[in-house]
C-alpha positions in Angstrom: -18.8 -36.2 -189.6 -22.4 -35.1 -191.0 -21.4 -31.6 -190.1 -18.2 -32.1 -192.3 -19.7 -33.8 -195.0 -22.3 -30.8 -195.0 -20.1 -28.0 -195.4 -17.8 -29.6 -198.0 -21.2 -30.2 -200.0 -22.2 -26.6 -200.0 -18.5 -25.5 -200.1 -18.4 -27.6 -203.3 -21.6 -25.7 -204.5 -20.7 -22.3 -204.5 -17.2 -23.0 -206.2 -18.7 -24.4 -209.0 -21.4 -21.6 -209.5 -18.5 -19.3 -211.0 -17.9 -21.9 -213.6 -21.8 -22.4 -214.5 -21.9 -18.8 -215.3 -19.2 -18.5 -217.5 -20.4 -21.3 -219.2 -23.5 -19.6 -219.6 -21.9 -16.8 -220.4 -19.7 -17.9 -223.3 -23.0 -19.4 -224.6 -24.7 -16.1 -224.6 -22.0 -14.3 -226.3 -21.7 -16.6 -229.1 -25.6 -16.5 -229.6 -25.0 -12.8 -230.2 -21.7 -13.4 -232.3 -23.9 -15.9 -234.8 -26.2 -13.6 -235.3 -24.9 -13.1 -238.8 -24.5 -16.9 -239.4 -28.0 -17.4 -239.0 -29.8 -16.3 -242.3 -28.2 -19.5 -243.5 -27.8 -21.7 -240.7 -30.4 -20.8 -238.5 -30.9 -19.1 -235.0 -30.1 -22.6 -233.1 -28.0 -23.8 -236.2 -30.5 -25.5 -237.5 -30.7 -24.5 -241.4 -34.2 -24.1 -243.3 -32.3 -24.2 -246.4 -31.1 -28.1 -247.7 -28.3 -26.4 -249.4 -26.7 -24.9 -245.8 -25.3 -27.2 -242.9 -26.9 -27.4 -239.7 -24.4 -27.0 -237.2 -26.7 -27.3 -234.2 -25.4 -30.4 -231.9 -22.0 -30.6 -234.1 -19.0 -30.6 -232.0 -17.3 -27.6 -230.9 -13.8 -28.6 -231.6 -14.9 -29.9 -235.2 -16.7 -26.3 -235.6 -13.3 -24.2 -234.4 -11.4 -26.8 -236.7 -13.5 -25.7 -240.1 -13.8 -21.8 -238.9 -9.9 -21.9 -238.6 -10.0 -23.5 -241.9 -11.9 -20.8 -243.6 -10.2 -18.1 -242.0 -7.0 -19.5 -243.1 -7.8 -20.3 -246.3 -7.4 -24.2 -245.9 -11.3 -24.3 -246.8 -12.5 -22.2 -249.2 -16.1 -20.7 -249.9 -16.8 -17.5 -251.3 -20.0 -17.1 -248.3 -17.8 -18.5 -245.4 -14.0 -17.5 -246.1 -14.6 -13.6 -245.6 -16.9 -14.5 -242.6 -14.4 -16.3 -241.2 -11.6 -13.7 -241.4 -13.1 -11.1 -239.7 -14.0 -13.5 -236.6 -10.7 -13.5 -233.5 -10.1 -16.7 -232.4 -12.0 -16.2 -229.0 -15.5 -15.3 -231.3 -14.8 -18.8 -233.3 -14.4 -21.2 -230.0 -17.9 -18.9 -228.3 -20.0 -19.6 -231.5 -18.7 -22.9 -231.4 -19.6 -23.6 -228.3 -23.2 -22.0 -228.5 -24.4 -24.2 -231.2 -22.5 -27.1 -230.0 -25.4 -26.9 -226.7 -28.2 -26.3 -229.6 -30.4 -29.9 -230.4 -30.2 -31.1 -233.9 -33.6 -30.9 -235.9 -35.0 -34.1 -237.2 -35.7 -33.8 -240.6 -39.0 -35.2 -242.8 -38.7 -38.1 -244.9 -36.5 -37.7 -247.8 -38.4 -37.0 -251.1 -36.9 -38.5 -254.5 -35.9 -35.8 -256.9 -36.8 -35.4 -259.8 -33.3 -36.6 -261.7 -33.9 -40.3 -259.8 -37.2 -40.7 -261.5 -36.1 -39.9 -264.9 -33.2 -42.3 -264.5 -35.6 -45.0 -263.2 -38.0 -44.3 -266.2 -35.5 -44.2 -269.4 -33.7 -47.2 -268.1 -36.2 -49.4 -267.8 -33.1 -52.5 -266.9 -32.3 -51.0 -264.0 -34.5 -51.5 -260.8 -37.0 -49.0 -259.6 -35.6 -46.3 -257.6 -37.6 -45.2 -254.6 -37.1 -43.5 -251.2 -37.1 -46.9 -249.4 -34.7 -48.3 -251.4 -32.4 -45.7 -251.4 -32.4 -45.6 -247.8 -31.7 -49.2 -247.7 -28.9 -49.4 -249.9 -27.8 -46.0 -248.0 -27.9 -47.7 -244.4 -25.7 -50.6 -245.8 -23.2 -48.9 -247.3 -23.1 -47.0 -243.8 -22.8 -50.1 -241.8 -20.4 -52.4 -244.3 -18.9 -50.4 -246.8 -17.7 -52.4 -249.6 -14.9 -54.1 -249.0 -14.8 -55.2 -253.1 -14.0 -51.5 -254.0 -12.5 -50.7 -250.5 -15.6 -48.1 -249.5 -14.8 -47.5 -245.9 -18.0 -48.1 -243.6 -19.1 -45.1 -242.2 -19.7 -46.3 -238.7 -15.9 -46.4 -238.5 -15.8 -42.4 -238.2 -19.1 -41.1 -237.7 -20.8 -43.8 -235.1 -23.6 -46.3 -235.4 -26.2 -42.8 -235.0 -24.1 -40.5 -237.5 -22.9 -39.0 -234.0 -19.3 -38.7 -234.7 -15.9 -39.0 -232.7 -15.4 -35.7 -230.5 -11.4 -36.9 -229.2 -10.6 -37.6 -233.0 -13.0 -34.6 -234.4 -14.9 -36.1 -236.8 -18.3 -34.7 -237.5 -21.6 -35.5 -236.5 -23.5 -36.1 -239.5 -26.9 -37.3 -238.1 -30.2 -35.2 -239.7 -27.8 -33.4 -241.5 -29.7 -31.9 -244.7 -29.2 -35.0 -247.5 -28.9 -32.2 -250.3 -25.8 -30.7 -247.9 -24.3 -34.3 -247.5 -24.6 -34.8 -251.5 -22.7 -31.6 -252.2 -19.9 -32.5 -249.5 -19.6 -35.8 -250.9 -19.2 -34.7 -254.4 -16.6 -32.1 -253.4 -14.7 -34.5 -251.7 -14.7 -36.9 -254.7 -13.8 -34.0 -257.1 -11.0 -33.0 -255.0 -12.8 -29.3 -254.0 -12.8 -30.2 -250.6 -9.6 -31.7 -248.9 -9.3 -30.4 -245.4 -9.1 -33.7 -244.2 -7.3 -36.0 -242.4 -4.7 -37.3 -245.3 -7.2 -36.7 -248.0 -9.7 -39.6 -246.1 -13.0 -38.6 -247.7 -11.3 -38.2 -251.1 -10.4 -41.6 -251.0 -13.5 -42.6 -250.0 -15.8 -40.6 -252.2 -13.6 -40.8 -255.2 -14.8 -45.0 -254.9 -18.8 -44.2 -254.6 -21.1 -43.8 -257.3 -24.0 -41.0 -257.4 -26.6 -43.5 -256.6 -24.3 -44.6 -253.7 -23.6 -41.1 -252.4 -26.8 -40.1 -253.1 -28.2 -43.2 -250.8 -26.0 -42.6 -247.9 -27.1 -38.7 -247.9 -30.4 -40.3 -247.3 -30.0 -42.5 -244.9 -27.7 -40.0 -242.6 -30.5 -37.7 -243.3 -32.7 -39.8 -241.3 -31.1 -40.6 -238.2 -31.8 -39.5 -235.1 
């Protein structure tokens, strides 16, 4: 019986070696293939620039999704859309793939612009803005939503850690660059963006103030 159990065990072994190294090599070829994505998004997708996504961690099938997107047209960017059309459908699913295995960044504590001071300082009714408060208000609005104005939570979607739902290929948004979330969230408010799932996020974002999207960029910013 040992005998048996021994040579299924390293039967078992050597099959599965043929798949580790296609996996390892469909890695390798899409770190090669990004090799033009990463002046903005970074050798392991992880973007210096606030302005640029990372895509490190992100799911693969939400990365093929968006590529397909801006290779179609569906999504448009003047950067991204002529990237995307000159990539075949194989190079899209290996660079998914490699910076799907690449770990997220965590990013510093957020800084309050500039703008949020100014506002604090020539309306002297409103409460003072700072980087804690933000955050706060951000993590709420996460969790709760507001059911007055009918704000979806965004837990629902993204997870209690901003890690998303693979099976229904929503993003992960945790240490996600706050100045890339505010952007995303204004384009989905202004209607710019709308590659998604009936229009959700422009329902959403069309309901959220600046401070609001502006606190939630925060908060996402910070998770881990």
């Amino acid at each position: 019986m040992k005998k048996h159990l021994l040579a299924l065990s390293i039967t078992l072994a050597f099959t599965s070696v043929p798949g580790i190294l296609h996996a390892q090599g469909n890695l390798d070829a899409g770190k090669q293939k990004s090799a033009s994505c990463a002046g903005c998004h970074g050798q392991d997708g992880n973007s210096q620039l606030p302005t640029y996504p990372k895509l490190a961690q992100q799911h693969a099938s939400y990365l093929i999704q968006q590529l397909k997107a801006f290779k179609e047209d569906k999504r448009k960017n003047p950067i991204m859309s002529p990237l995307a059309k000159t990539l075949s459908d194989e190079d899209i699913t290996e660079i998914a793939d490699f910076y799907a295995a690449q770990k997220v960044s965590v990013n510093p504590d957020p800084i309050l612009n500039a703008d949020d001071e100014d506002e604090a300082a020539d309306d002297k009714t409103k409460k003072s803005v700072t980087v804690e408060s933000l955050v706060a208000q951000g993590g709420n609005l996460y969790r709760n939503g507001d059911i007055q104005r009918a704000v979806s939570a965004c837990i629902a979607c993204h997870g209690p850690f901003g890690e998303g739902n693979k099976p229904a290929d929503f993003p992960a948004l945790k240490s996600q660059h706050a100045d890339y979330l505010i952007k995303a969230l204004k384009d989905f408010k202004s209607g710019e963006r709308s590659n998604n799932p009936e229009n959700m996020m422009h329902m959403i974002a069309q309901k959220m103030t600046e401070e609001e999207i502006k606190a939630v960029a925060y908060r996402i910013s910070t998770m881990k």
